[in-house]
C-alpha positions in Angstrom: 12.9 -28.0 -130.4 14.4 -25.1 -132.2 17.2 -22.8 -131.0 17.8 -19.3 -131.6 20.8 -16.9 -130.3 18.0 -13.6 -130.3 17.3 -12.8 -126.6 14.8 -10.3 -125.4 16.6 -7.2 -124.2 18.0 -8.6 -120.5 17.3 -4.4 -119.4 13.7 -4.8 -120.3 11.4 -5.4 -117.5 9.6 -9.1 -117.8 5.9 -9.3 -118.9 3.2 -8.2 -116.3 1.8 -11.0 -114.6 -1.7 -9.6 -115.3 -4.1 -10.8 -118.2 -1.1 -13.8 -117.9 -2.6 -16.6 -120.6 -1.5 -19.5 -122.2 -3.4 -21.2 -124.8 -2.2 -24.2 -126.0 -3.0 -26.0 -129.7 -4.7 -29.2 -129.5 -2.6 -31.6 -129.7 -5.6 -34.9 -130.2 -7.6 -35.9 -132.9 -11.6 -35.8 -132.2 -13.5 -37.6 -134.6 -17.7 -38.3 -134.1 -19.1 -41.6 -135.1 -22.3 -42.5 -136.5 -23.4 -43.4 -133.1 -22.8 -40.0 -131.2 -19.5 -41.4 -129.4 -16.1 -40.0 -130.2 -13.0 -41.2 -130.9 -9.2 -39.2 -129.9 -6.0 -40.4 -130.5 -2.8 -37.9 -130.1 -2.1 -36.5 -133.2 0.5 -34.5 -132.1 3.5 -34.8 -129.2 4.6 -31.3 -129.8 2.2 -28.2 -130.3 3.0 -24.9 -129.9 1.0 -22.0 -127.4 -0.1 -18.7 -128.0 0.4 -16.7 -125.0 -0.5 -13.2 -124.2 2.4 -10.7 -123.3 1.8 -7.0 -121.8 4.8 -4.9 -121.5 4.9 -1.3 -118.9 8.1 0.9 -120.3 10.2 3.9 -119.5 10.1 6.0 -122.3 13.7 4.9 -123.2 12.7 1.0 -122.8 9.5 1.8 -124.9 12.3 3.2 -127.5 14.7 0.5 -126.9 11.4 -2.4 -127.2 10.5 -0.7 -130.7 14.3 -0.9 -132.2 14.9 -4.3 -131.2 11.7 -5.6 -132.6 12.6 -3.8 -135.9 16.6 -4.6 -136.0 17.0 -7.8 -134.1 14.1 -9.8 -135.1 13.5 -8.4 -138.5 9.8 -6.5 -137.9 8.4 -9.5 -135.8 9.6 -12.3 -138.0 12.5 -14.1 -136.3 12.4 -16.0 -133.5 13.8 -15.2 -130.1 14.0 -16.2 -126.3 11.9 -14.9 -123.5 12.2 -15.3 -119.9 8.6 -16.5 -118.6 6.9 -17.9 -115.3 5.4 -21.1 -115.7 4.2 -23.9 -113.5 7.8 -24.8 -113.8 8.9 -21.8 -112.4 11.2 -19.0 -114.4 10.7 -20.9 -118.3 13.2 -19.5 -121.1 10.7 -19.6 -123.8 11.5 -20.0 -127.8 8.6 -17.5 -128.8 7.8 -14.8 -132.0 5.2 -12.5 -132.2 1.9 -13.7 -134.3 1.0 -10.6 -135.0 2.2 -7.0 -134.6 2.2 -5.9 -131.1 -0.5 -2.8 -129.6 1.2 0.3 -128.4 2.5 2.3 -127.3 -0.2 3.4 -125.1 0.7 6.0 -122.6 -0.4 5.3 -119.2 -0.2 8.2 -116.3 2.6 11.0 -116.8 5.9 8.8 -118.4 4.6 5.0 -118.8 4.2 3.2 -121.9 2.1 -0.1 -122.1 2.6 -2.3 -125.0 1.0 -6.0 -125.4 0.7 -8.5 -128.0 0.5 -12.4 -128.6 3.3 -14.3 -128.9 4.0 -18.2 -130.2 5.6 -20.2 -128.3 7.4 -23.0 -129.7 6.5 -26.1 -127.3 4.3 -25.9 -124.5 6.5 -25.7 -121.2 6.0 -29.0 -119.8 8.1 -31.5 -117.8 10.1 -34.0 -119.2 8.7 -37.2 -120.7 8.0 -39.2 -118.2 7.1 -37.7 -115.3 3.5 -37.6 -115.6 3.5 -41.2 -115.0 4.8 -40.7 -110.9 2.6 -37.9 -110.1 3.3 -39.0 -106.5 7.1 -37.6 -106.7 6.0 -34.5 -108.6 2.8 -33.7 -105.9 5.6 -34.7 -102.9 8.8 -32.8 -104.5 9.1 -29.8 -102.1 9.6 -33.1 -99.4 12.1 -35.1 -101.4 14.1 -31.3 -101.9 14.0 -30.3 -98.0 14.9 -34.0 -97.5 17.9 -34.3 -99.6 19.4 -30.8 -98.7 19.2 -32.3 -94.7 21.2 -35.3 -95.8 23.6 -34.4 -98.2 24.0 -30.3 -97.7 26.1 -28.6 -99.6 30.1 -29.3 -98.4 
């Protein structure tokens, strides 16, 4: 996992949670034999996603969302943290744009829209491990209520 100290402006409003996609690079190997069948074996244990971001500014975060991708991450090329919802909940995503973003498009009287795609790093996933108790995962909303009845907070 890399690391990066650039943050996406904390006064910038989070990414709309329409048109919301993750695609993720394949992380197997598919290979066809001579008899139709397949073969797959994990090539990879850490791929990276491309996920679709769109953006509604003020006109001062529209101007603000412009500098910062031209001063803080150099024009698109540095990395830099995002806050994101995943099936994991709120995600802090290590993420740079794959190609320049679309916008500004004005939308009504003083909106700005802006999207673009964005690579993420490493798939948001749970630890290692936990796939293999899907049983506390599925029940882990009982286990919490449980263990806040018993040991609440002193």
């Amino acid at each position: 996992m890399i690391e990066t100290n650039i943050d996406f402006p904390a006064g910038l409003p989070n990414g709309l949670r329409a048109d919301h996609q993750a695609n993720h690079v394949q992380p197997f190997q598919r290979t066809t034999m001579a008899d139709g069948r397949a073969r797959q074996r994990r090539r990879f244990s850490s791929v990276p996603s491309m996920q679709t971001f769109t953006w509604i500014f003020k006109a001062n975060e529209a101007a603000l969302f412009e500098a910062w991708f031209r001063d803080a991450i150099k024009d698109g090329a540095e990395w830099f943290n995002i806050k994101r919802l995943t099936p994991l909940g709120m995600s802090v995503l290590v993420c740079r744009f794959s190609s320049m973003y679309r916008g500004p498009v004005l939308l009504g009287v003083d909106r700005w829209q802006f999207s673009a795609e964005l690579e993420v790093w490493e798939r948001p996933l749970m630890p290692v491990g936990w796939g293999e108790f899907p049983e506390f995962v599925l029940g882990s909303s009982i286990i919490d209520v449980a263990l806040n009845r018993e040991w609440p907070e002193a």
